[in-house]
C-alpha positions in Angstrom: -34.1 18.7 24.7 -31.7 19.1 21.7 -29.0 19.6 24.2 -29.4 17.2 25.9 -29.6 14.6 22.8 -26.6 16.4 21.7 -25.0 15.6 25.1 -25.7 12.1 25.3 -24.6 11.7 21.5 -21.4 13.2 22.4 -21.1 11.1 25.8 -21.5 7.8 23.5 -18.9 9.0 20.8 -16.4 9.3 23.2 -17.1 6.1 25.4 -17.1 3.6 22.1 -13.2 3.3 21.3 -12.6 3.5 25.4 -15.7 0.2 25.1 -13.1 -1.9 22.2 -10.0 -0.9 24.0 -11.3 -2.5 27.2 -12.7 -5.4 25.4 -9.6 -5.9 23.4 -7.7 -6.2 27.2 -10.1 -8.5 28.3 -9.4 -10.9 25.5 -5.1 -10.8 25.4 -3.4 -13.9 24.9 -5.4 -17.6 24.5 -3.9 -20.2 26.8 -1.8 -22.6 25.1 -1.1 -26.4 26.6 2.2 -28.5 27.5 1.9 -32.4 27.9 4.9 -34.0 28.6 5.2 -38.0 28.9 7.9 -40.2 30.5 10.4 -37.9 29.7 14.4 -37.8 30.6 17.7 -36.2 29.5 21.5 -37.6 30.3 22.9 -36.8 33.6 19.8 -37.6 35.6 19.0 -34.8 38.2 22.9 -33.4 37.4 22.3 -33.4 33.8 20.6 -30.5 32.0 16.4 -30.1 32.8 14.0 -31.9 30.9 11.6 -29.0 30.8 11.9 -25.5 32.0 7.8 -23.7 32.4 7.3 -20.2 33.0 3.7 -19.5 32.8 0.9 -17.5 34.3 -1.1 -20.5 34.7 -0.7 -23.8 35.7 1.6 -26.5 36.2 1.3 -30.1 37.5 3.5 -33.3 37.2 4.8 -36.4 38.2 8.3 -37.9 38.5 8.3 -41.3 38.9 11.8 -42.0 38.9 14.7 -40.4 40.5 14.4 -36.5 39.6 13.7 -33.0 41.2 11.8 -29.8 40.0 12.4 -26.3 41.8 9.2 -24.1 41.8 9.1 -20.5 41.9 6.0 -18.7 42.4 6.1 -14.9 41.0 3.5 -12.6 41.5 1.7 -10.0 44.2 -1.3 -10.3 45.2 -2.6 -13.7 46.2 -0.5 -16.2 48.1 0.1 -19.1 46.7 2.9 -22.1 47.6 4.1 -24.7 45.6 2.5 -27.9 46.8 4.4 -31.5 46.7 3.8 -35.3 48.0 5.4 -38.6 48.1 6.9 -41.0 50.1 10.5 -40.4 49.7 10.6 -36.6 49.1 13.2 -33.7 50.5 12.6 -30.3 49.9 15.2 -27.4 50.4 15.0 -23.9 49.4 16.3 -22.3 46.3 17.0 -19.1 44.9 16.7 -17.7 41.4 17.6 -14.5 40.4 16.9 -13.2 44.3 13.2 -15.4 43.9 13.4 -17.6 46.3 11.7 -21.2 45.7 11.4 -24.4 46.7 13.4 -27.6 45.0 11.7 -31.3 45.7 13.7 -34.2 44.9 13.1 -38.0 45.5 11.6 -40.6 43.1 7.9 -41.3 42.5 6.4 -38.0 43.8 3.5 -35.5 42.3 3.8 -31.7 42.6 1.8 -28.6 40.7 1.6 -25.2 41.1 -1.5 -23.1 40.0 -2.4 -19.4 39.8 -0.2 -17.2 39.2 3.2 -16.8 37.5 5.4 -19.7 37.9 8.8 -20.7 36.8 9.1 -24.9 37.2 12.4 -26.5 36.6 12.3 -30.3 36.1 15.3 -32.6 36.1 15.5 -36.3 36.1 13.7 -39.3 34.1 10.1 -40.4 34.1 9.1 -36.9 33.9 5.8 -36.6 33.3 4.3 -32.9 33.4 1.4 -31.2 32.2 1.2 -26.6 31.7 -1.1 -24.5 30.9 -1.4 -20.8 30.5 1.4 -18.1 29.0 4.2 -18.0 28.7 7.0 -19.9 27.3 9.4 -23.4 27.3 12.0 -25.0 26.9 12.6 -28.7 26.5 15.7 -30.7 26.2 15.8 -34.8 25.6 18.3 -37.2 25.6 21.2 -36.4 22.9 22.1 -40.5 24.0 18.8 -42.3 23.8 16.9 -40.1 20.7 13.3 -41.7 20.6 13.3 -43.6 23.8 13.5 -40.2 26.0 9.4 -39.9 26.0 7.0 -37.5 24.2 5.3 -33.9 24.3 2.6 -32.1 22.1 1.5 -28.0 22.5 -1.5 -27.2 22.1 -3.5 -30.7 21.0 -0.9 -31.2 18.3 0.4 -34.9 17.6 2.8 -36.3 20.1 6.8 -35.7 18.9 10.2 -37.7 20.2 11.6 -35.0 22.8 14.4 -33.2 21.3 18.2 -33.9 21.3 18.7 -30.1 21.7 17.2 -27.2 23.1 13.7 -26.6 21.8 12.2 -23.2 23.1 8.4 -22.3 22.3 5.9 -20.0 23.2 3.0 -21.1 25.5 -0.1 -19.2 24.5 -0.6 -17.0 21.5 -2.1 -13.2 21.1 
């Protein structure tokens, strides 16, 4: 009998820190949120992107101007495809570092991509776009039109003028 106790006493020493390190897995980094509204840069759909997304998430938008966004959709496993609708709406395929993707371009349309790891590229004005997940962005307004080029907020914050530079930030947090 003392064996035995001794045994299972010895079994449950050795499974505890193996127990936290799992949990500790299981809990990695919170999702953090992107909301962009009515956003543009110069140059239109020639002109630098108004948001670039990589996330393991989710992303979804609208354009409702002229613009275009090129989805890529990294990751094994499950299949999923970039999705797209409107009225006036071309789609062609792109490549990005040997990923190939999809670019949609037209005025007025919606597109998203969800599950997985995805890498969304959005040019154009009227940009309205919404991320969720980890990962990381990078936003770029109008150097022409400060305060008029639309808004954004991470993570619940207050809405802020989108910036005349470059603003990179981390989606999610550990």
């Amino acid at each position: 009998m003392r064996r035995i106790l001794l045994l299972l006493a010895g079994a449950a020493i050795l499974a505890l820190p193996a127990a936290a390190a799992a949990r500790a897995q299981s809990h990695g980094a919170a999702p953090g949120f992107l909301v962009v509204r009515n956003a543009l840069t110069d140059g239109g759909i020639t002109g630098h992107p108004v948001a670039t997304v990589v996330v393991r998430g989710f992303v979804i938008g609208h354009i409702a101007q002229e613009g275009a966004v090129a989805i890529y959709h990294f990751g094994s496993g499950t299949v999923s495809t970039a999705q797209a609708s409107g009225v006036d709406l071309t789609r062609q395929v792109v490549t990005y570092r040997g990923q190939t993707g999809t670019e949609f371009s037209g005025s007025d349309f919606r597109f998203r991509g969800v599950g997985g790891v995805w890498r969304v590229v959005v040019y154009g004005a009227g940009v309205s776009l919404y991320a969720g997940g980890v990962g990381r962005v990078s936003l770029h307004g109008s150097v022409l039109y400060p305060g008029t080029d639309g808004v954004y907020s991470f993570n619940g914050e207050r809405f802020a003028s989108m910036p005349s530079g470059v603003v990179k930030r981390r989606l999610g947090q550990k």
